[in-house]
Structure formats: structure tokens, C-alpha cells
C-alpha positions as CSV (number, residue, x, y, z in Angstrom):
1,X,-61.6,100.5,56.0
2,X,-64.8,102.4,54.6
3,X,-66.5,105.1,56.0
4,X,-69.8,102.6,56.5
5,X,-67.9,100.7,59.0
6,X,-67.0,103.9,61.1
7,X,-70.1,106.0,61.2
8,X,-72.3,106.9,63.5
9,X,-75.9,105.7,62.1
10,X,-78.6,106.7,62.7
11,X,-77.9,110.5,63.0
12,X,-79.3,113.1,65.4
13,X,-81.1,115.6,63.3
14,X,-82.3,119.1,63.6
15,X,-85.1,121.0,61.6
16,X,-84.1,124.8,60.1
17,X,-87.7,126.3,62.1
18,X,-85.5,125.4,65.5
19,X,-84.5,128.2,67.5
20,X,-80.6,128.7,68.2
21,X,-81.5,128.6,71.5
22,X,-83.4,124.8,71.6
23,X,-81.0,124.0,69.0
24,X,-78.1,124.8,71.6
25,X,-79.7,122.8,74.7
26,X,-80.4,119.8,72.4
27,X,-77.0,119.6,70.9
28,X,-75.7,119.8,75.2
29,X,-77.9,117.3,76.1
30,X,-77.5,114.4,72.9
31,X,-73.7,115.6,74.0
32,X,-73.0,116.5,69.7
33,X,-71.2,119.4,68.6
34,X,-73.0,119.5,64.8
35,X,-76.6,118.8,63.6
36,X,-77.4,117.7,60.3
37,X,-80.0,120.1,59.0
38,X,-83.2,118.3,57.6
39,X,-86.4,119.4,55.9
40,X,-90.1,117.9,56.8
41,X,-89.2,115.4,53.7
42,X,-86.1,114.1,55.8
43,X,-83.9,116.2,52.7
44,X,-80.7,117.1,53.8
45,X,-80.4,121.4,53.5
46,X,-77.5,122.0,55.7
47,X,-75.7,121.4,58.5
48,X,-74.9,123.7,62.0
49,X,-72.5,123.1,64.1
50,X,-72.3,124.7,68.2
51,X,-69.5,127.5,66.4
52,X,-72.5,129.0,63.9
53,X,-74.8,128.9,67.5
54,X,-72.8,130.4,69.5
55,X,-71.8,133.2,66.9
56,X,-75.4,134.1,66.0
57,X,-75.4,135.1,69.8
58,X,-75.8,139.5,70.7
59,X,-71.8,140.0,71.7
60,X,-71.4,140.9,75.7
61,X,-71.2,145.2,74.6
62,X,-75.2,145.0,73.5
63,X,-77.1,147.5,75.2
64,X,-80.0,145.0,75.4
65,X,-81.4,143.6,78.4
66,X,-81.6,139.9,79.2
67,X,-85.4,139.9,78.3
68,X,-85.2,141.3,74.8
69,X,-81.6,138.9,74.3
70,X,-84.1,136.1,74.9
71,X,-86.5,136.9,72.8
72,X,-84.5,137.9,69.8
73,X,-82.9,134.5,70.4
74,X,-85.9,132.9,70.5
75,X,-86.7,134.5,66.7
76,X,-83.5,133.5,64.9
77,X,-83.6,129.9,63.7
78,X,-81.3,127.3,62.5
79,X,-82.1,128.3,59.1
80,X,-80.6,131.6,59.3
81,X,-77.3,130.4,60.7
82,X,-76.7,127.1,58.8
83,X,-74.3,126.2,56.6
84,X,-75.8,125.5,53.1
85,X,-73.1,124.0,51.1
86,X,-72.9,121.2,52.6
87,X,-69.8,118.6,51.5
88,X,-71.1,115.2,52.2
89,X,-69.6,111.6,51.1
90,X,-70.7,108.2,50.4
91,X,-70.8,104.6,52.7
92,X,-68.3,103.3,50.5
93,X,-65.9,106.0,50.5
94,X,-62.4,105.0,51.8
95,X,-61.7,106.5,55.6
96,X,-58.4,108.3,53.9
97,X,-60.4,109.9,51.8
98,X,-62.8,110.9,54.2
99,X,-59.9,112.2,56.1
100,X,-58.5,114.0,53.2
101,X,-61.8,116.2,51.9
102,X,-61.9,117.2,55.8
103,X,-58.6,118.3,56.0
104,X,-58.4,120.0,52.8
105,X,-62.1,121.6,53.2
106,X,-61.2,122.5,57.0
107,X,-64.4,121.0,58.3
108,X,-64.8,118.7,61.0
109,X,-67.4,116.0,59.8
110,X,-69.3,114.5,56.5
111,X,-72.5,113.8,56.5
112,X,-73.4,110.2,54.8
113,X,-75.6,109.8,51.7
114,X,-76.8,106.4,50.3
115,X,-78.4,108.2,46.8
116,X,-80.5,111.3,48.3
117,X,-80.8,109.2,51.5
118,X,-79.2,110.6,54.7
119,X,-77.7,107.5,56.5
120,X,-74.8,108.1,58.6
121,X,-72.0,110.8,59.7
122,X,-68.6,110.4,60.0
123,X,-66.3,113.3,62.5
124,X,-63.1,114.3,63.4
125,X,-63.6,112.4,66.5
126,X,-64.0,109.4,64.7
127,X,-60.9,109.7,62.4
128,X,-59.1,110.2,65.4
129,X,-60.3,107.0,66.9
130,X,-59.1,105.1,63.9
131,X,-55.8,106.7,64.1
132,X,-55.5,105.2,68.0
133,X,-56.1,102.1,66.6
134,X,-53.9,102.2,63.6
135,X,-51.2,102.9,65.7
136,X,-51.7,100.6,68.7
137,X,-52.5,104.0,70.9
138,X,-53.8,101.6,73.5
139,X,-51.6,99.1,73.8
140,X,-48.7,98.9,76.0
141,X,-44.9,98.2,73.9
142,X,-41.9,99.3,72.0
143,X,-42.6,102.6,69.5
144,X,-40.2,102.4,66.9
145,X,-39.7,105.0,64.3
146,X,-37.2,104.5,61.7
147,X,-35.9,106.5,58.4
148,X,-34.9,103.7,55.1
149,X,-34.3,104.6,51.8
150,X,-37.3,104.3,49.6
151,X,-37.5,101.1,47.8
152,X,-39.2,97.7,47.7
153,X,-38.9,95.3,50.5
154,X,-37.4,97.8,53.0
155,X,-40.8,96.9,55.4
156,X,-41.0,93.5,54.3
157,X,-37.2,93.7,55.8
158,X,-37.8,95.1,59.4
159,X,-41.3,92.9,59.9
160,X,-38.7,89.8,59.7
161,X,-36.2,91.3,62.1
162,X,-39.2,91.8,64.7
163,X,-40.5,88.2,63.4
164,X,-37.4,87.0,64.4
165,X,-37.2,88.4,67.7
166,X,-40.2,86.8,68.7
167,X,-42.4,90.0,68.7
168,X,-45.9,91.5,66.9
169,X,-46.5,94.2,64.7
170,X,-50.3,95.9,66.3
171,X,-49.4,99.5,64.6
172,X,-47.3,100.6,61.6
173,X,-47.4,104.4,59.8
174,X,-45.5,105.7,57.0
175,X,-44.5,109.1,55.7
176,X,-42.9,110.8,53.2
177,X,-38.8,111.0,55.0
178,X,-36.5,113.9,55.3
179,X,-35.1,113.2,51.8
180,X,-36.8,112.5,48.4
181,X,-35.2,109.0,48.5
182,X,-36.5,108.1,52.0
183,X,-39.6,107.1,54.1
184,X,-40.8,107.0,57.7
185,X,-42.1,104.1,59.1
186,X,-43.3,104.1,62.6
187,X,-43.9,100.8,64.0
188,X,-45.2,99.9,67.2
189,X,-44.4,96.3,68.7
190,X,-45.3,93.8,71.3
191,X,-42.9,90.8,72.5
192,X,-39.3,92.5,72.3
193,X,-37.2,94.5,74.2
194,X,-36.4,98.0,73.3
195,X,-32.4,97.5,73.7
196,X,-32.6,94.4,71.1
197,X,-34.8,95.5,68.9
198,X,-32.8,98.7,68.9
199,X,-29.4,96.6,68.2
200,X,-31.2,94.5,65.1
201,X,-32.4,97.4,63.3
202,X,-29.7,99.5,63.3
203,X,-28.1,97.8,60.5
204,X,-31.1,98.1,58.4
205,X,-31.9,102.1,58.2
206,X,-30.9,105.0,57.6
207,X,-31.8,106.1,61.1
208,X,-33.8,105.2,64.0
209,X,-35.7,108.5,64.8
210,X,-37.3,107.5,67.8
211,X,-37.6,104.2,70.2
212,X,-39.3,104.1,73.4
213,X,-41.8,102.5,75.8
214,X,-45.0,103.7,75.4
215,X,-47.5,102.6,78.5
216,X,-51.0,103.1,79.3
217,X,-51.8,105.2,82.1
């Protein structure tokens, strides 16, 4: 999966000559919590999220009254509180990887470039969406999680003792285990019951972790 397939395109931009204030009731009302920062050109100069709004507000202690709060707020523009450096990515960048610069930059979203082109944005939100999916969040079944020692044909393994039982594989995760020589895999299943599933993979792990029902409320 690439980050082109999972974007949100076209993107809701903001100019830096925008007060925080109209900056702040346009981000309420298109229902965003970040704004791409664009120049008359369309050039991408930054990026402001609800946080650097909000924080460019006079705290509750100011002695000033609700008249001049306004109209200092109406002088201080996105420009001033933006975030310059911005950390962007490509269409064909893989979701992982997407996932991994936001994680390891602690920032919540990428904007897209195609060249100097600004074509997309991919969030948080949507990385967690992806996970739902991955994992067959919302689906109804069996969520197995199971530790097996760390060589080939240890998942090939367990996808023929569900194949066997008649069930479907919809979600499957894996993780480093609790030991060097192990891996997680978490697997969740349609088409079997917990109690034999449970009894035909015993034999084949380390450990079962976790089973249980999962259902959709």
C-alpha cells in the first residue's frame, strides 16, 4: 500500500496573511486539525496545526480586556506561528514508511509532493484507519495471538491449520517476540470456533498469548 492510495487529495489550504483567529474558525468548520501553509504561487511554506493556534492565544492571567485580545488576535497571522520545516513525502512512498518518519519525527501528518507540486496529505487518522483494516477491526471473529520461534514456514504453518478448519484469515500482525528467537503473530479469523482453533494450535507455538471473540458493537 502507498501513500497515493490513502491520502486525502485535494487538500484544504491556508495562506500565511490569515489571521489565527479566521485561521481557527476555518479549521472548526472544514472539521481539520492542520493546514498546509501555501504562498500566492500555491508553494508550500509551512504547515499550522490547531496546537500552534491555540498557543499563540494571550494566556487567561492577561490583564487585557476582551476588545484589545481581539484585536491583537486579529494582527498575528499564520505566518508568525507556522511551522517552517516542514517534513513532507512522496505519492509513492510506502504507508510503513509514512508511518515511521511520523513516529520518529513526533508529528502527526505529511504533506504530499509530486516534484514542487502539493497534491495530497496523509494523517495519523489515516494510518490508523489502515491499521483497522489490517487487522480486521471491523469484523466480527476469533483474535488469535500466538508466540513461534523465528524461522521459515512457521506462518505458512498456522494459515493451514485455520485452512483446515474451514476458516479465513481477514487480519494478521507480527512483532518482534519476548525472546531474540521468537515472533508475534496476531491473527484474526472468520469460520472457526475459538475452543478448536485453540486445541489445533497449541501444538504448533510456543504460546498462545491471547484468543478471544472480538464483536462489533
Amino acid at each position: 500500500m502507498l501513500v497515493r492510495e490513502r491520502m486525502t487529495s485535494p487538500v484544504l489550504t491556508i495562506t500565511p496573511d490569515v489571521s489565527i483567529q479566521d485561521a481557527l474558525a476555518r479549521m472548526h468548520q472544514d472539521k481539520v486539525r492542520r493546514y498546509p501553509v501555501v504562498d500566492k504561487h500555491g508553494k508550500l511554506v509551512g504547515i499550522v496545526t490547531e496546537g500552534d493556534l491555540l498557543n499563540a492565544k494571550p494566556s487567561e492571567a492577561t490583564t487585557l480586556n476582551v476588545w484589545e485580545i481581539t484585536a491583537l488576535l486579529n494582527k498575528i497571522t499564520v505566518e508568525r506561528v507556522m511551522c517552517t520545516k516542514v517534513i513532507t513525502t512522496t505519492e509513492d512512498c510506502p504507508i510503513e514508511e509514512a508511518a515511521r518518519i511520523m513516529a520518529d519525527n513526533e508529528i502527526s501528518s505529511l504533506p504530499v509532493m509530486r516534484e514542487k507540486s502539493l497534491v495530497g496529505m496523509i494523517t495519523e487518522t489515516d494510518i490508523f484507519h489502515i491499521m483497522l483494516e489490517l487487522m480486521g477491526g471491523r469484523t466480527p471473529g476469533v483474535r488469535l495471538t500466538v508466540e513461534v520461534l523465528n524461522k521459515p514456514g512457521k506462518l505458512y504453518e498456522i494459515a493451514g491449520i485455520i485452512q483446515k478448519l474451514g476458516g479465513d484469515i481477514l487480519g494478521l500482525a507480527a512483532i518482534l517476540g519476548s525472546r531474540a528467537e521468537t515472533r508475534i503473530f496476531t491473527i484474526k479469523v472468520v469460520g472457526i470456533d475459538l475452543d478448536a482453533l485453540r486445541k489445533s494450535v497449541t501444538p504448533a507455538v510456543e504460546q498462545i498469548v491471547d484468543i478471544r471473540e472480538t464483536k462489533i458493537s
